[in-house]
PAZAPA-4460 file (N, C-alpha, C; in steps of 0.05 Angstrom, whole numbers, plus 32768, in hexadecimal, padded with zeros to 4 digits):
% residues 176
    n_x    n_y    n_z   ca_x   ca_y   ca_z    c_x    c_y    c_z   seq   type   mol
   8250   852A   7B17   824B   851F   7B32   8254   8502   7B33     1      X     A
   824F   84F1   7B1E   8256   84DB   7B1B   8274   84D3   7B21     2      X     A
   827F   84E8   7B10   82A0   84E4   7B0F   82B2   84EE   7B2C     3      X     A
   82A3   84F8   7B39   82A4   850C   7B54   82A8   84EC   7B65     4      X     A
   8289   84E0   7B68   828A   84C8   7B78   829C   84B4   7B71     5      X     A
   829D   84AF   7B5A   82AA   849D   7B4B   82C6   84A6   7B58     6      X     A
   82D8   84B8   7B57   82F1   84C9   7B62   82F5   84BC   7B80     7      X     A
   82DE   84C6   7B8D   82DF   84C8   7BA4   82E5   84A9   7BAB     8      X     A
   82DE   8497   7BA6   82DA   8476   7BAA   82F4   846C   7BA3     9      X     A
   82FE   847A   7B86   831C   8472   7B8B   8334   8473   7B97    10      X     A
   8328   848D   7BA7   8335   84A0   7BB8   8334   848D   7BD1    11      X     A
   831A   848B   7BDC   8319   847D   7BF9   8327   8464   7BF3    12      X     A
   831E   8456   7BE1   8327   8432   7BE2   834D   8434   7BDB    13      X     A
   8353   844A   7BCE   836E   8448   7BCE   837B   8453   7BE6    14      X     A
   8370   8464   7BF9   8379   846C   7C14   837A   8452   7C26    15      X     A
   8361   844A   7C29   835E   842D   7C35   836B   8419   7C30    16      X     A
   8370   840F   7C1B   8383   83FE   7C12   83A3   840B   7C15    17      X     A
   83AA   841D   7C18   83C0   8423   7C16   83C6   841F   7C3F    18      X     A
   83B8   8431   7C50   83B1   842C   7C6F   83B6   840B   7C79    19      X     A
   83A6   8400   7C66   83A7   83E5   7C6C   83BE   83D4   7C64    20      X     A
   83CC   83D6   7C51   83EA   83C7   7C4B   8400   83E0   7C59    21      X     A
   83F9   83F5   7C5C   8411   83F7   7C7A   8414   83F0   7C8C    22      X     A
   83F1   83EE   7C95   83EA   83DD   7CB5   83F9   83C3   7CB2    23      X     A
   83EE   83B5   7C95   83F8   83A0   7C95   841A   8393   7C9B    24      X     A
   8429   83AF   7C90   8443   83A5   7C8F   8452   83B1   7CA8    25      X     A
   843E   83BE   7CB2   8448   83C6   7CD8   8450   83AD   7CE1    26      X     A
   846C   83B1   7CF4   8473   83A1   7D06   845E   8393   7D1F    27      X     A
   8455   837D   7D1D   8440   837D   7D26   844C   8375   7D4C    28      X     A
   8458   836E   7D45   8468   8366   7D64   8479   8378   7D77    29      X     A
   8476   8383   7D8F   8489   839F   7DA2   84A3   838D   7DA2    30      X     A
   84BB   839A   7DA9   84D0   8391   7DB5   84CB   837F   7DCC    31      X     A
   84C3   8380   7DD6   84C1   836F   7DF2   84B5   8351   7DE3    32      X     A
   84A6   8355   7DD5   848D   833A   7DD1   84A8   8325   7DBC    33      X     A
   84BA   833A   7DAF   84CB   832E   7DA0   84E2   8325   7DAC    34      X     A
   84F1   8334   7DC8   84FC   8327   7DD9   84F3   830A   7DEE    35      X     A
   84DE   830C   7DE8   84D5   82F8   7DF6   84D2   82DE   7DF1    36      X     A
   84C8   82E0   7DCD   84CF   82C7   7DC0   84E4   82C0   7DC2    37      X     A
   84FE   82D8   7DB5   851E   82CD   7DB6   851E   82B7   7DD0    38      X     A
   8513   82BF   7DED   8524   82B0   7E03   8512   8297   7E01    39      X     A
   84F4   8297   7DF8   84EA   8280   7DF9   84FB   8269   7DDE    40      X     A
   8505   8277   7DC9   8515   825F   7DB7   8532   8259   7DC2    41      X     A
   8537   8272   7DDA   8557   8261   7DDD   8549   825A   7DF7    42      X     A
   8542   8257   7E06   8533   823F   7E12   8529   8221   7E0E    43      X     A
   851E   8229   7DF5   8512   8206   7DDF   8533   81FE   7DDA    44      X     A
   8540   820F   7DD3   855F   8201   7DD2   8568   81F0   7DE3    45      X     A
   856F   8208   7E01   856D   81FD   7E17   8568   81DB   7E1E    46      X     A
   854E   81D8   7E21   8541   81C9   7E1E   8543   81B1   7E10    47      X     A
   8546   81AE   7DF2   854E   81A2   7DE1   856C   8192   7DE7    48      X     A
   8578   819F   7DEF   859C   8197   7DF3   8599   8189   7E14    49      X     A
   8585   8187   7E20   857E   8181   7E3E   856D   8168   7E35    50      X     A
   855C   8165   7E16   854B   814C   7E14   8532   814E   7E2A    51      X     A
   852A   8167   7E24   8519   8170   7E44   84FA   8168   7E33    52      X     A
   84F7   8151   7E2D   84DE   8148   7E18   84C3   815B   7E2A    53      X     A
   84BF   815B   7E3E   84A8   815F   7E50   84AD   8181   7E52    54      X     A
   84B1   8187   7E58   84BF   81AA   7E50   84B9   81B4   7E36    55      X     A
   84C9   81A9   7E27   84BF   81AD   7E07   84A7   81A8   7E07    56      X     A
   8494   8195   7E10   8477   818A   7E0B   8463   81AA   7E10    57      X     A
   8470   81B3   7E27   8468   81CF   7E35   8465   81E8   7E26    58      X     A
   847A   81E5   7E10   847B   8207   7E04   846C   81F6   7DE7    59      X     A
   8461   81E6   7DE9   845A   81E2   7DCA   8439   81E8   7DD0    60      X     A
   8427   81F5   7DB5   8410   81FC   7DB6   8401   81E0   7DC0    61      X     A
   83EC   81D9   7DD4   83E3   81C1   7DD4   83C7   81C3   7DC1    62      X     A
   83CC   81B1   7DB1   83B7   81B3   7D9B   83B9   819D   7D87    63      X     A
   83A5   818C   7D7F   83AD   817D   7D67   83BC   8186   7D4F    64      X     A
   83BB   819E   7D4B   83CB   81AC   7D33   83E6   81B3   7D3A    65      X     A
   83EC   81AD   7D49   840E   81B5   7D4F   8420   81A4   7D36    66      X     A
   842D   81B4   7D3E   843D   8195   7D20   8456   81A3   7D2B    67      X     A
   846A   818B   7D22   848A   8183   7D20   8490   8181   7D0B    68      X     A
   84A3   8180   7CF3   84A9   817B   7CE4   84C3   8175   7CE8    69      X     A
   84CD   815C   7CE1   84E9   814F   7CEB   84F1   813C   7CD9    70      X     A
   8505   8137   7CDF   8513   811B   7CD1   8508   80FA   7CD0    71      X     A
   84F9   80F0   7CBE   84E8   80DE   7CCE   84FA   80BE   7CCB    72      X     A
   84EE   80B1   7CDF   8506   8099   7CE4   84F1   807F   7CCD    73      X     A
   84E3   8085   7CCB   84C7   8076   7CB8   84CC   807B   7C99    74      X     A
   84D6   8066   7C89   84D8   806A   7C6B   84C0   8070   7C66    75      X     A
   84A6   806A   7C61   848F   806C   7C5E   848B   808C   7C5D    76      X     A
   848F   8091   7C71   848D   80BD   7C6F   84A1   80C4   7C64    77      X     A
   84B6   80BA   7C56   84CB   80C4   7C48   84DB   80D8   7C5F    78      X     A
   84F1   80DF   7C52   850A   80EC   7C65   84FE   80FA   7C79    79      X     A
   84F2   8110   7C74   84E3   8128   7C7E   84C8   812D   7C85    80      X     A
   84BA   8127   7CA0   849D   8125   7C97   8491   8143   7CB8    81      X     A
   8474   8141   7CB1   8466   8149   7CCA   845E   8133   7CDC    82      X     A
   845C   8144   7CF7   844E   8136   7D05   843A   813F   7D12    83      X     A
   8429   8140   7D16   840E   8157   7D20   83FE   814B   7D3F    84      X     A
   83FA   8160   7D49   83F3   8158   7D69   840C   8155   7D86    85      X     A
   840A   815A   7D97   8418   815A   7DAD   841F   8138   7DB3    86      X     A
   8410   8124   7DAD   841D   8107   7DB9   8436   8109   7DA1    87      X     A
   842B   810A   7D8A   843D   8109   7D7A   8457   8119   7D70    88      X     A
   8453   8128   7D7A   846B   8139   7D84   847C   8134   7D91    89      X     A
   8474   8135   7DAA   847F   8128   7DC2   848C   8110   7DBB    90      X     A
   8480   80FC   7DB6   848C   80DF   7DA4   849C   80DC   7D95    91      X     A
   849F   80F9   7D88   84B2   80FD   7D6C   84C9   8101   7D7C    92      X     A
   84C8   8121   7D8A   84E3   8124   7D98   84EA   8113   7DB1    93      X     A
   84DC   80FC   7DC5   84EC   80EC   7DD1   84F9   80DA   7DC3    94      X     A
   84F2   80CB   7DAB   8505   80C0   7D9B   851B   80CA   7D8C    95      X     A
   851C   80E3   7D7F   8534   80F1   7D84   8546   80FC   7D95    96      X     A
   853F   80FF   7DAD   8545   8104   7DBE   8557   80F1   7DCE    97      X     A
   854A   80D2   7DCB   8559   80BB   7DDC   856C   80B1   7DC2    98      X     A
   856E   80B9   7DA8   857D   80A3   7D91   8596   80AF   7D9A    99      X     A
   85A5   80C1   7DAE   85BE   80C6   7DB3   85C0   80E3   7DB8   100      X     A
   85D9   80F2   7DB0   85D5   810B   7DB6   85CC   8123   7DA9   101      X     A
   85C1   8131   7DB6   85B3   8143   7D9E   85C0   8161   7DA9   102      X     A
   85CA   816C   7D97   85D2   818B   7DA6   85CB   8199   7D93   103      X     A
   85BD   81B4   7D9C   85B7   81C1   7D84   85C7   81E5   7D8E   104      X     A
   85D8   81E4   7D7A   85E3   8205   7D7A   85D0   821C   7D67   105      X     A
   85C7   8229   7D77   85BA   8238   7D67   85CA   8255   7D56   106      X     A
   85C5   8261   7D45   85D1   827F   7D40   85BD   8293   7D45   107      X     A
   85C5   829B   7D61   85AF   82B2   7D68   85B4   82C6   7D5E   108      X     A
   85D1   82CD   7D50   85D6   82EC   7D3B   85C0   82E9   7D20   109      X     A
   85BC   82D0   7D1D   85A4   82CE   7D08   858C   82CD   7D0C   110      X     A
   8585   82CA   7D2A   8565   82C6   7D2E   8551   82D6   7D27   111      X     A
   8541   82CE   7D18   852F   82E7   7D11   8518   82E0   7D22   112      X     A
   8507   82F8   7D2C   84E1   82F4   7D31   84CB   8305   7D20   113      X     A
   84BC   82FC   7D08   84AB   830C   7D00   8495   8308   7D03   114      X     A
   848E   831A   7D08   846A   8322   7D19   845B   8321   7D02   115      X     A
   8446   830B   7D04   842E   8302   7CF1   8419   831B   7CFE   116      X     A
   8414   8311   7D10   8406   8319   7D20   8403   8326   7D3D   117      X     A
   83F2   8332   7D44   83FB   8336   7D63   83FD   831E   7D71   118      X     A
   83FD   830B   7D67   83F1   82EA   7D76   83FC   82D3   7D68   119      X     A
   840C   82D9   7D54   841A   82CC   7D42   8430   82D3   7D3F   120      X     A
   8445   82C5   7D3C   8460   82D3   7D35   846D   82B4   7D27   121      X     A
   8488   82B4   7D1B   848E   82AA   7D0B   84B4   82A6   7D14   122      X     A
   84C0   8292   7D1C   84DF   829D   7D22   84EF   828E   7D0A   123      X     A
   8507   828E   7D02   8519   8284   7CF9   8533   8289   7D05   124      X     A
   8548   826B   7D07   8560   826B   7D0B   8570   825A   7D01   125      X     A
   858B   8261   7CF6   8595   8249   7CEC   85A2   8238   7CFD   126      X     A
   859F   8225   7D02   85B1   8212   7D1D   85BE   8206   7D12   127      X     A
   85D5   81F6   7D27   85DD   81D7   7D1F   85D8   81CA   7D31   128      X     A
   85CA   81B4   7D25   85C5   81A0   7D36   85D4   8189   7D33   129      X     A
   85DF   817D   7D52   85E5   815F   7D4C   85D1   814B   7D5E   130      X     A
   85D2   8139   7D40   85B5   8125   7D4B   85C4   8105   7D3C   131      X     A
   85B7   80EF   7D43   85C3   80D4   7D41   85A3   80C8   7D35   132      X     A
   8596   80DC   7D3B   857E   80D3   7D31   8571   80C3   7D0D   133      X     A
   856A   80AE   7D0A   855C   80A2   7CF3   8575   80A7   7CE4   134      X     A
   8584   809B   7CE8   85A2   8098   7CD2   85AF   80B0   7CD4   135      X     A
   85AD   80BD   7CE1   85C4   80DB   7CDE   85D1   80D3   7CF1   136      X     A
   85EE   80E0   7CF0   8607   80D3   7CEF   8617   80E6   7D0A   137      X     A
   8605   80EE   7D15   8611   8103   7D31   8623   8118   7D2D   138      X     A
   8625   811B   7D06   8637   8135   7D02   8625   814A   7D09   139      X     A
   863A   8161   7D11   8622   817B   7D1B   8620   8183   7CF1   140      X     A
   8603   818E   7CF4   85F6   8194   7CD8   85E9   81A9   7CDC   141      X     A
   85EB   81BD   7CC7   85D8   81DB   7CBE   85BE   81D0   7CBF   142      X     A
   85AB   81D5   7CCE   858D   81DD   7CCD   8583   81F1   7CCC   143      X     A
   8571   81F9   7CC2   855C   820F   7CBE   8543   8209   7CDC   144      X     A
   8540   8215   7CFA   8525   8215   7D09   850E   8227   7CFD   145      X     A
   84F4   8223   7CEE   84F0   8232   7CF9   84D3   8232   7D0D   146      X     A
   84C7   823D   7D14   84BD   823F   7D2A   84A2   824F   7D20   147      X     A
   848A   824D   7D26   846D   8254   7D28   8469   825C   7D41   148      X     A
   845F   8270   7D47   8453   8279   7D6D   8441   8280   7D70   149      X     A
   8439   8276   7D7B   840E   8287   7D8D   8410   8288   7D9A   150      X     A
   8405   82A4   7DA4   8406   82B0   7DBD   83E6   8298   7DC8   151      X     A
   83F1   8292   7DDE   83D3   8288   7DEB   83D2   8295   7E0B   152      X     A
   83BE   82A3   7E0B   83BE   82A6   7E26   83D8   82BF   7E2A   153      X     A
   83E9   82C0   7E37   83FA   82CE   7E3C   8415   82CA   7E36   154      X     A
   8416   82A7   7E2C   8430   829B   7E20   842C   82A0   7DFF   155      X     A
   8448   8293   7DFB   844C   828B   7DDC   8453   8271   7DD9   156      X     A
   8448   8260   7DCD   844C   8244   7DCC   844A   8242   7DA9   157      X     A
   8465   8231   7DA7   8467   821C   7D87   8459   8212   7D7A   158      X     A
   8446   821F   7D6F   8432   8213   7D5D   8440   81FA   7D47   159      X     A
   8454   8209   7D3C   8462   81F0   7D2F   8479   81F8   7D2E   160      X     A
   848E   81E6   7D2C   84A1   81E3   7D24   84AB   81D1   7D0F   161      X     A
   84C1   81E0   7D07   84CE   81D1   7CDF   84E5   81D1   7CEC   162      X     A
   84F4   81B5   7CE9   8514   81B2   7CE9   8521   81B1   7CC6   163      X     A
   8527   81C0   7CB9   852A   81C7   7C9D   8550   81BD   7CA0   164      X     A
   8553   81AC   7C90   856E   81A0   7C8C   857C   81B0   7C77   165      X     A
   8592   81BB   7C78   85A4   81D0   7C62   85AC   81BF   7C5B   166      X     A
   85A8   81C4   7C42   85BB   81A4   7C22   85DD   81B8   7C2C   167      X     A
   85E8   819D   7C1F   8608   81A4   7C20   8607   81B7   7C07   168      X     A
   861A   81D5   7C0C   861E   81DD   7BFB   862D   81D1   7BE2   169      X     A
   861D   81C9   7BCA   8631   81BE   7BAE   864C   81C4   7BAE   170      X     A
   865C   81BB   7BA5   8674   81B9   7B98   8679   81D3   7B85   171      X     A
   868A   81E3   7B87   868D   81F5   7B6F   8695   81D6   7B5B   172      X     A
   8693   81E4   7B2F   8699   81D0   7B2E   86AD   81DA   7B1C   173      X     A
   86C2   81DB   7B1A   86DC   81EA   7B0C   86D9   81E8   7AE8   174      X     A
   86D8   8207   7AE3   86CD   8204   7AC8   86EB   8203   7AB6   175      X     A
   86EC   81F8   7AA2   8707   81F1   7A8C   8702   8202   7A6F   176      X     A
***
């Protein structure tokens, strides 16, 4: 009887556990909820190439926890830092925004959206951005976006965003 129950327990907890990392690895997001993000990031594009600081202020989560992650113009934060909260956001991208021109080309053949959650999702795209910003030099450059989303309410708004800089690919180095 022992070995019966004992059976049985391995039986259920391995059914359940098995239920549960399929649930888990279900697409958690419909087509629609994932088309929707797509037009809300080529929108933030939009936007971005327009320096539409107050627009952008709009699709971002309002929350002290929002964060930016950007190029920082401050030695003190070193090259790359966060910025957390909506003033400071906002503050971050009108100063990039006014240091000259900023265009950002996105690759929407690469855009991905993956669904964390029904209420979470997650985007990546590789862009090029040209920015004049904190010593960069207005060449257009490989970036990595990627993008955090919460659903609030009936929207999806940017919990955070990462501007991720692509290193120059090395030099082959000719072997003798």
């Amino acid at each position: 009887m022992k070995k019966l129950v004992a059976g049985l327990i391995v039986m259920l907890t391995t059914m359940i556990t098995t239920h549960n990392a399929t649930a888990a690895e279900r697409d958690t997001l419909s087509d629609h909820t994932r088309e929707e993000i797509r037009n809300n990031f080529i929108h933030l594009s939009d936007l971005a190439n327009k320096h539409d600081i107050k627009a952008i202020h709009e699709m971002f989560w309002q929350s002290p926890s929002a964060m930016l992650v950007a190029k920082s113009a401050d030695p003190a934060e070193g090259n790359w830092a966060a910025v957390w909260g909506n003033e400071a956001i906002d503050k971050k991208l009108f100063a990039i925004a006014h240091s000259g021109p900023v265009v950002l080309t996105p690759d929407l053949h690469k855009f991905r959206v993956v669904g964390i959650t029904r209420n979470v999702a997650q985007t990546y795209d590789p862009v090029t951005i040209t920015v004049s910003y904190a010593g960069q030099d207005g060449t257009p450059k490989p970036f990595l976006l990627i993008h955090n989303w919460l659903r609030v309410g009936k929207e999806w708004k940017i919990a955070s965003e990462i501007i991720l800089p692509v290193p120059p690919t090395p030099a082959k180095v000719a072997h003798s």
